[in-house]
VOMAR-760433 format. One line per field, with one value per residue (C-alpha): residue in one letter; z, y, x; residue number from 1. Coordinates in steps of 0.02 Angstrom, whole numbers, padded with zeros to 5 digits. Layout:
residues N
res A ...;
c3 Z ...;
c2 Y ...;
c1 X ...;
n NUM ...;
***
This chain:
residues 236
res X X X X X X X X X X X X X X X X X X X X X X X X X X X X X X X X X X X X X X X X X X X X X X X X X X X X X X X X X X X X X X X X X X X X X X X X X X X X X X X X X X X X X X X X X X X X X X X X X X X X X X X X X X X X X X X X X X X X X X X X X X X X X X X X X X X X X X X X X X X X X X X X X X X X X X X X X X X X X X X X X X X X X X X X X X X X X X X X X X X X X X X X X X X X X X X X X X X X X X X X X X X X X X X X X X X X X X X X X X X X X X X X X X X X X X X X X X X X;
c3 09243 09358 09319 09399 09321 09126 09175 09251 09071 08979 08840 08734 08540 08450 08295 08189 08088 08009 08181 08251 08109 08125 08312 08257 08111 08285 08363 08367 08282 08125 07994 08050 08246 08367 08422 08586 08576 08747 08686 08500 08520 08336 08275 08222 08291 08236 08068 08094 08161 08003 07884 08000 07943 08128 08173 08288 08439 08525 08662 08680 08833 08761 08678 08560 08513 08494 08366 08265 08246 08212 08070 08011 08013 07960 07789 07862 07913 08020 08135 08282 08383 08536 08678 08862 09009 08968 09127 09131 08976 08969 08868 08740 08789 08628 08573 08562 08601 08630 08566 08655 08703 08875 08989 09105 09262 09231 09205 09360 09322 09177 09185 09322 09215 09091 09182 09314 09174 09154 08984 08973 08827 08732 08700 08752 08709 08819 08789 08993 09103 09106 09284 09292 09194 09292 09437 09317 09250 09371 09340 09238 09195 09383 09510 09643 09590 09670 09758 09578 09444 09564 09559 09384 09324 09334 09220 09095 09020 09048 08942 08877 08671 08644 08721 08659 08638 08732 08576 08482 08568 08569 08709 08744 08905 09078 09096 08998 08904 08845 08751 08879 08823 08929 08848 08921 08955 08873 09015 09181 09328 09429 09442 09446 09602 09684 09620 09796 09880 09767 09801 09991 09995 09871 09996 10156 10107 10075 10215 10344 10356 10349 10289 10151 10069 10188 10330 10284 10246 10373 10484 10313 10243 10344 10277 10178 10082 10057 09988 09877 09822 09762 09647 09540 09373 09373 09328 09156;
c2 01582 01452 01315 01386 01573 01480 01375 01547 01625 01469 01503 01386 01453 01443 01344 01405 01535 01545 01569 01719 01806 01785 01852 02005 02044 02034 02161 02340 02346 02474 02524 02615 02579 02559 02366 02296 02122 02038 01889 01888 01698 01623 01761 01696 01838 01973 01936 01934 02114 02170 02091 02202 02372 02369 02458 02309 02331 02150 02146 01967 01920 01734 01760 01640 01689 01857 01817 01723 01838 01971 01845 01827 02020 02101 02168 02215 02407 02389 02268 02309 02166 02214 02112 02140 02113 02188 02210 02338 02417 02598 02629 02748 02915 02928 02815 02623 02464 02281 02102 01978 01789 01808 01673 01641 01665 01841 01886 01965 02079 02127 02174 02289 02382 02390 02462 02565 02648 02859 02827 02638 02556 02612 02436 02277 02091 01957 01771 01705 01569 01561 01577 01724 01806 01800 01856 02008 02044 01987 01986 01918 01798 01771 01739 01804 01974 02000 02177 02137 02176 02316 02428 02400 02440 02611 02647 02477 02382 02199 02043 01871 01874 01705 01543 01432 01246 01185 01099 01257 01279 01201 01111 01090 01187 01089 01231 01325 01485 01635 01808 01927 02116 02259 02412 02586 02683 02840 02935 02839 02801 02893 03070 03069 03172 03043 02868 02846 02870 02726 02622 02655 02617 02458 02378 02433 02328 02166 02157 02153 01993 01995 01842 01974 02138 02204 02165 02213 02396 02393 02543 02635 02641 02626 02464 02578 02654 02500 02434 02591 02566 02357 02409 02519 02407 02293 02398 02339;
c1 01295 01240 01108 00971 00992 00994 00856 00759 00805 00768 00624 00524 00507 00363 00405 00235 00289 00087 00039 00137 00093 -00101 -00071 00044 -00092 -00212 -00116 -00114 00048 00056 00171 00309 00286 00460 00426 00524 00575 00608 00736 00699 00774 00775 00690 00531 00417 00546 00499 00332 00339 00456 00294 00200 00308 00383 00552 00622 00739 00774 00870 00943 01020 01090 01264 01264 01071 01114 01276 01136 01006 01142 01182 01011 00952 01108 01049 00874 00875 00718 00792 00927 00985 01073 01150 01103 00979 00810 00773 00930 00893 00851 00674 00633 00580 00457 00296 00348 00260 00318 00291 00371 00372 00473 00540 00407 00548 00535 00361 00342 00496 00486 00273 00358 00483 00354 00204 00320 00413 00412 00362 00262 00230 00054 00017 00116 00099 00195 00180 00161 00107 -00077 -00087 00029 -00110 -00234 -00129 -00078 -00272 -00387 -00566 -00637 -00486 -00478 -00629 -00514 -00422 -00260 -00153 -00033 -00211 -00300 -00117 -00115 -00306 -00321 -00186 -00187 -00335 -00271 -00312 -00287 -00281 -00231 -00232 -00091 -00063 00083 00119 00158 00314 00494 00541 00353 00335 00245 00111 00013 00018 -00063 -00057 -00062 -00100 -00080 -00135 -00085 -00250 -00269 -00370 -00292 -00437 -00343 -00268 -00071 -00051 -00179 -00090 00035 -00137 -00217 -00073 -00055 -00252 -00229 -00086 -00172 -00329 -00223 -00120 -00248 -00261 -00464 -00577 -00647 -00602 -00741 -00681 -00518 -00587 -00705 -00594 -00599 -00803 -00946 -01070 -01184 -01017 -00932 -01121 -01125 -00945 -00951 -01118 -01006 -00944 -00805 -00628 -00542;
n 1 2 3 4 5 6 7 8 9 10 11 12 13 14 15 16 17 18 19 20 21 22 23 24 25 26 27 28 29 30 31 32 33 34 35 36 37 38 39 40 41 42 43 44 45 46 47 48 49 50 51 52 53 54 55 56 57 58 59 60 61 62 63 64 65 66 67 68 69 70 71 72 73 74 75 76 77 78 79 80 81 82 83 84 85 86 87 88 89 90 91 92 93 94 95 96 97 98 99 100 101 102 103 104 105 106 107 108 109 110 111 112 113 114 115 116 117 118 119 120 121 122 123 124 125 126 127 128 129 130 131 132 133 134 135 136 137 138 139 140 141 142 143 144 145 146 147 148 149 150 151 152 153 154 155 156 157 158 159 160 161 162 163 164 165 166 167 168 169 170 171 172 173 174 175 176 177 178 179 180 181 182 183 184 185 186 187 188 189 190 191 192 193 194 195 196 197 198 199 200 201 202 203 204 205 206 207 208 209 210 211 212 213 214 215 216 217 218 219 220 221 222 223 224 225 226 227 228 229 230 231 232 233 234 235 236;
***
């Protein structure tokens, strides 16, 4: 693996046990729930999500990681550490959520996997870059919502749970980070027979190249629809 791929993987741990447990006891997590972990790492939010009555799969892609938390868990029946790329990993086909502090290099790719899946995650929490999360939720987090939070809306409620210190992490990271949830609506915005039609319509309006949204539509809805359509309420 060359430098640029470990330092793309590269994570920094949380080191307050007291801490990730507050935010698991946050979460929608219940007894008896299938938790992913994205890079367990040293473990330290695995165990929070056994306290929690989690079954945990973590998927560790670092070798010598993985051969320690195998160490660590291997008396504990609710925990199953396997070795591999995530991001080729196949998902369960049944109810299962995640929990996961990610390196920030992949955000983009594994959000993807997550949302884009046959069977998504009912609720997911991913430790990211703040501004990532705001690209990912949009308003209100973000005064200028981007194509990335208007494909997601009408099928995931997005927000920001927790705002972190960058001292609560080992190596202290350069940027900052947050607890980003993204919550699989129950009763999607739009009809699945109509979501390539959202997305084709979602795509079309930012690659116009137009000062506004407006103007970018403007070959679409006539001024009094376009007026009629930005009075309706804010999405997620």
């Amino acid at each position: 693996m060359d430098s640029r791929r470990m330092l793309k993987w590269s994570q920094n741990f949380l080191k307050d046990s007291n801490l990730v447990r507050k935010l698991v006891d946050k979460s929608s997590i219940e007894f008896e729930d299938i938790l992913y972990e994205i890079g367990p790492g040293k473990g330290i939010i695995t165990e929070a999500l056994v306290e929690q009555g989690a079954q945990v799969i973590g998927i560790e892609k670092d070798k010598k990681l993985y051969e320690n938390l195998c160490r660590k868990f291997a008396k504990n029946s609710k925990i199953e550490i396997k070795f591999g790329d995530f991001l080729k990993y196949s998902l369960s086909q049944g109810k299962y959520k995640v929990f996961s502090n990610i390196p920030f290099g992949f955000t983009a790719d594994i959000i993807a996997k997550l949302t884009s899946a046959n069977n998504p995650p009912q609720d997911a929490y991913l430790i990211v870059q703040k501004e990532a999360a705001k690209k990912f939720a949009g308003f209100p987090y973000s005064k200028k919502t981007q194509m990335y939070a208007l494909l997601l809306k009408p099928w995931f409620e997005l927000s920001v749970s927790y705002h972190f210190k960058r001292t609560d992490f080992y190596p202290v990271p350069h940027v900052d980070a947050v607890l980003l949830q993204i919550k699989k609506r129950e009763s999607p915005l739009v009809k699945r027979e109509q979501s390539q039609l959202y997305r084709d319509f979602v795509v079309y309006g930012f690659n116009q190249w137009k000062p506004s949204v407006k103007k970018s539509l403007n070959k679409i809805f006539t001024h009094n629809q376009f007026n009629k359509l930005v009075r309706f309420p804010q999405i997620g």
